[in-house]
N, C-alpha and C positions, 0 to 999 in steps of 0.2 A: 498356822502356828507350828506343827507340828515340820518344816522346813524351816521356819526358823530356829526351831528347836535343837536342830541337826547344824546347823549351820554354828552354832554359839557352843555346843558341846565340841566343835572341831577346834575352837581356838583356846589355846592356854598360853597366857604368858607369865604362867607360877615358872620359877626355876628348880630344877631338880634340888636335892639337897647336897650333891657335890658343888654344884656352882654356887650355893649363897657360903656355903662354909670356905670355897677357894677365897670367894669377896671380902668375905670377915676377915681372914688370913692376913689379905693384901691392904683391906682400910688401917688393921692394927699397925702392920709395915710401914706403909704410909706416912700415919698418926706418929709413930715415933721419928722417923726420918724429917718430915717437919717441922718435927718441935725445935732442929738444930739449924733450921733455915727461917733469914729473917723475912722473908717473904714468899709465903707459899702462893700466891698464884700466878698464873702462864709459866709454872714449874714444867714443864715438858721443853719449854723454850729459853729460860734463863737457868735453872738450877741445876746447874754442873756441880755432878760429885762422881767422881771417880771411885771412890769407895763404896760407893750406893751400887755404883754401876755392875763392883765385882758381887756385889750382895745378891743383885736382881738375877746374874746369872748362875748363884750358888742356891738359889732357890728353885730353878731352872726356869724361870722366865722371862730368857730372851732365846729370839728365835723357838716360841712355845709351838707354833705351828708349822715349822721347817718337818721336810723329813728327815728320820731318824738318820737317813745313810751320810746327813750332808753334818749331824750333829744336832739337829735339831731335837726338840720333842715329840713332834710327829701330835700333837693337841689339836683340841678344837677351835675354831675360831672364836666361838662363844668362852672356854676359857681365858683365852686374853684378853676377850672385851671385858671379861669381868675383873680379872686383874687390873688392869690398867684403867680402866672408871675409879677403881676404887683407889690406885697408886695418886692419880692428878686429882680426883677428887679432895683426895685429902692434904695435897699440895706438897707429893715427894718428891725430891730432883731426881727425875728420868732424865733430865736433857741430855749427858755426857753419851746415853746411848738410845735416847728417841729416835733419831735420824736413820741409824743405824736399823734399829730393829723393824721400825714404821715401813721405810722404803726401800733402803737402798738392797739389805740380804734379799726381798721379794724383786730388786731389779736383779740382782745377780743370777736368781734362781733361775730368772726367764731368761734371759738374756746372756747371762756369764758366759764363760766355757768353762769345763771341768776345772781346771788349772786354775783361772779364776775364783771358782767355787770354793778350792780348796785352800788355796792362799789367804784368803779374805774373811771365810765365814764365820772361822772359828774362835779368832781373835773378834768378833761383834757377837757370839754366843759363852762367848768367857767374860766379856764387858772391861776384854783390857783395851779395846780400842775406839777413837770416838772420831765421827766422821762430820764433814758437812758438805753444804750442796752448791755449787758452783753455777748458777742459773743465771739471776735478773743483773743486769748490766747497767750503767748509766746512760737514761735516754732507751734502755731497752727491759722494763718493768713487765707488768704483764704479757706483751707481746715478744715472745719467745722469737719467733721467728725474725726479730730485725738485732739479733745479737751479731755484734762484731769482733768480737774474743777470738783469734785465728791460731789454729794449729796446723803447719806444712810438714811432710813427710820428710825425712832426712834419712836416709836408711834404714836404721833399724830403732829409729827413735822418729818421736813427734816433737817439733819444737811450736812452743804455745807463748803466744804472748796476745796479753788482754789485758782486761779489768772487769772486775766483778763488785758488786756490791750488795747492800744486805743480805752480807753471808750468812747468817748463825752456825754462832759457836766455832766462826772459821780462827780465833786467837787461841783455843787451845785443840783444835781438830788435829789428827794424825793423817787423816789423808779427805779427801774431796774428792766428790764425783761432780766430776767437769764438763760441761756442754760447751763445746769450739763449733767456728766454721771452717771445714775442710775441704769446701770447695766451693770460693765464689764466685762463680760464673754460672752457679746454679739457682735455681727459683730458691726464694729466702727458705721456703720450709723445707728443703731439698737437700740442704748441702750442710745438713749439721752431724753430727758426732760427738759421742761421750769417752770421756777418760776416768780413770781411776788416777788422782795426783798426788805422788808424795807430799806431803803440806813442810818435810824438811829439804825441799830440793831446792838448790842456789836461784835463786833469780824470782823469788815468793817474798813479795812481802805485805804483813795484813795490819794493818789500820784499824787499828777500834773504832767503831762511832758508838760517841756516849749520845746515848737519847732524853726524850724530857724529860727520863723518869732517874736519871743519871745512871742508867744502865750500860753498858755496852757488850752487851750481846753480839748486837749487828755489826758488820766488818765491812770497812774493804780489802778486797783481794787485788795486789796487783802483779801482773807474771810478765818475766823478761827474760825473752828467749829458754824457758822454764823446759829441759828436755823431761821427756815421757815416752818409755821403750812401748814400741809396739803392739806389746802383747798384753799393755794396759788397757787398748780400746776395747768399749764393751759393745756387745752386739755387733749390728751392722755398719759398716761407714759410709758416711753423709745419709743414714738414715733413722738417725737417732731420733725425727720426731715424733714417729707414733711410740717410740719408745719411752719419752716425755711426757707423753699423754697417760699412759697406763701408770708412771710415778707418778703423775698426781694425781691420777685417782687413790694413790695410795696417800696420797698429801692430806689433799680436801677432805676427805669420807670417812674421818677419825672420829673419835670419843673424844680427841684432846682438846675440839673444837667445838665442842659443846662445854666443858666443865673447866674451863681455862681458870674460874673466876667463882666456882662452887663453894670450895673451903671460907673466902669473903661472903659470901652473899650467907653461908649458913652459921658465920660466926655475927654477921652482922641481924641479922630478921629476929631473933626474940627482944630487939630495941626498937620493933616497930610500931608505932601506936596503930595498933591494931582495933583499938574501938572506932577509929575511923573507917567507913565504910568504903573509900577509896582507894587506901592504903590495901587494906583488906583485897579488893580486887583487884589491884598489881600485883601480890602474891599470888592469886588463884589462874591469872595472865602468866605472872612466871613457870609458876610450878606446873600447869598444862604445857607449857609449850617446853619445858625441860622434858619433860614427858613425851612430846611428837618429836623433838629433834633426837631424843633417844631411840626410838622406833625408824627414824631416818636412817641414824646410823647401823643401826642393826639389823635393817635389809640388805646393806652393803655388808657387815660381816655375812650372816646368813647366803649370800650368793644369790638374791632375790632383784637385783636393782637394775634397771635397765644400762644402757650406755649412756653416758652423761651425767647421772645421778649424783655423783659427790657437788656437781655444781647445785641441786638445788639442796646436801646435805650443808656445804660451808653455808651458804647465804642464808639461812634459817640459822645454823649455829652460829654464826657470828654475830648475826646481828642480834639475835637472843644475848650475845653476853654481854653487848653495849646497853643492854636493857637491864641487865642486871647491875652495870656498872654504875648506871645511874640511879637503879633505886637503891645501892647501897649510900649514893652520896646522898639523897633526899633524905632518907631514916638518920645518917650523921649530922646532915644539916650544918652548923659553922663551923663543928671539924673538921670537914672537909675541906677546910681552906687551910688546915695545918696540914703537915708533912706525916704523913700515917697509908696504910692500907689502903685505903679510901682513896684517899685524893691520888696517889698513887694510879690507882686502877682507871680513874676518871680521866685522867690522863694518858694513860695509856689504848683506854679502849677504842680510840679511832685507830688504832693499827690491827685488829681480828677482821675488817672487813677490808685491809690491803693487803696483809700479807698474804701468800698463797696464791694471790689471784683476785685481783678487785671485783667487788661485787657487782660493777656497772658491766664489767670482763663477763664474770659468770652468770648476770642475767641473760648476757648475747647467748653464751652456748645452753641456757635451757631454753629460749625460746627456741633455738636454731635445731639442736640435735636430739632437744627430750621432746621438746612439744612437737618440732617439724610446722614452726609455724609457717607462712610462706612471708616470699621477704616482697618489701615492696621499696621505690624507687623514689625517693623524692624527687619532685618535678621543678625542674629548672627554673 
């Protein structure tokens, strides 16, 4: 007893009283920001506000945990999480600077050069610029490495021509970070490279796709003969895949992917007939597993999670929100077949476990790289 004892005094998950008052701070932010948007959820991914954007970083939280040299706040990783649960929680538009703040300044950090660093960060920690991500291709979706998007050397420029698709937020983005192939004669995962692209440079043009939800967030991108000065590539050339891999860790391993769908499920649950004892334990199914997928992501803030880990954060939070998605529709019941929240969300929830990286994608690499399961050979 007296080991277990020891063992149970070692763990606290009370938050100090600076982090529940930062969360207050940020749900009330949030709560108002909201109330001007007609649909607060997957607010990380659809709710572009430029004005939100300059607020979040006059508050200073964007780039909260950059160091201070580069502009940053030099914060804890735990204050962001708690800002930003409680910003999507309550369904504020973060998108105009999500991208931004989520991945791309943590790729730059690693990876930039100074000059880079310099140029770039400050305009994503002032929230006057919004970025987006130039990755999955048509015919080339999860698997990164069969992308055909080509950039060749031209002097002192790259000239790029592709096509990109399900960009977000590529119709109002100022610039894109671009994944090209720069050298194909090399093994697929071999011969790629990242750009930083002006999204005003002659030869871009983006295509909305409006989706079921009559959204159009998602874009196509498409680039002709698109130049790109040199000293836009980031990192290394044609080695840009492990450098893809560390972004999306920064992708998958989020909060955002857990509470896409929080503000619905908490305006919709005090209409659930809860003297039903059914009902009842799909709430107590939700609300535990909100609870582990929160503890998921918070090993990954914390610096606790092994290699591979956001895969098995997204495939638990995603598919937790298509569980919420539908017991929002069950509790509405025939309203859900109107044009509302609801039906809204039920429609949209088969996209949290494609985008990012499909979950049949990210079951491979946790058996492959978290478990080390061993692979076996189907027999002919």
């Amino acid at each position: 007893m007296s080991s277990i004892a020891a063992v149970n005094n070692g763990l606290n998950f009370t938050w100090s009283g600076h982090l529940v008052e930062l969360a207050e701070c940020a749900r009330e932010v949030g709560r108002i920001a909201a109330q001007r948007c007609d649909i607060q959820e997957d607010s990380w991914l659809i709710g572009t506000s430029r004005e939100f954007s300059e607020q979040l970083a006059r508050l200073g939280w964007l780039g909260m945990t950059w160091p201070e040299a580069v502009g940053g706040g030099g914060r804890s990783p735990l204050e962001r999480f708690a800002v930003f649960e409680a910003l999507i929680s309550e369904g504020a538009p973060v998108a105009t600077s999500w991208f931004a703040d989520r991945q791309i300044g943590p790729t730059l950090l690693q990876y930039g050069t100074q000059d880079q660093r310099s140029r770039w960060l400050p305009d994503i920690i002032a929230g006057t610029s919004a970025w987006c991500i130039g990755m999955s291709e048509p015919d080339s979706g999860s698997d990164v490495a069969s992308l055909r998007t080509r950039a060749v050397r031209s002097g002192n420029e790259w000239i790029i021509d592709g096509q990109k698709v399900w960009t977000s937020g590529a119709a109002s983005a100022d610039w894109c970070y671009l994944v090209a192939r720069t050298d194909p004669d090399a093994p697929p995962h071999a011969g790629l490279s990242e750009f930083v692209v002006d999204m005003r440079s002659p030869g871009i043009e983006v295509r909305p796709i409006v989706d079921a939800t009559r959204n159009a967030h998602f874009c196509e991108v498409h680039l002709s003969g698109v130049a790109v000065p040199a000293d836009c590539l980031v990192g290394t050339e044609n080695g840009s895949f492990s450098q893809i891999m560390r972004q999306m860790e920064h992708e998958r391993g989020g909060i955002d992917r857990l509470v896409s769908n929080r503000r619905l499920y908490d305006d919709v649950r005090p209409h659930a007939a809860t003297s039903d004892p059914l009902v009842r334990q799909e709430i107590a199914v939700i609300e535990s597993s909100y609870r582990l997928g929160r503890l998921m992501v918070l090993r990954e803030v914390v610096g606790q999670s092994p290699a591979g880990w956001s895969a098995v954060t997204k495939t638990w939070c995603t598919e937790f929100e298509q569980r919420v998605a539908s017991f929002c529709g069950s509790v509405a019941g025939a309203e859900a077949l109107l044009a509302n929240r609801v039906s809204r969300n039920i429609v949209y929830a088969p996209a949290y476990t494609i985008m990012g990286g499909t979950t049949q994608i990210l079951r491979d690499i946790i058996g492959d790289r978290v478990l080390r399961l061993p692979r076996h050979t189907v027999p002919r």
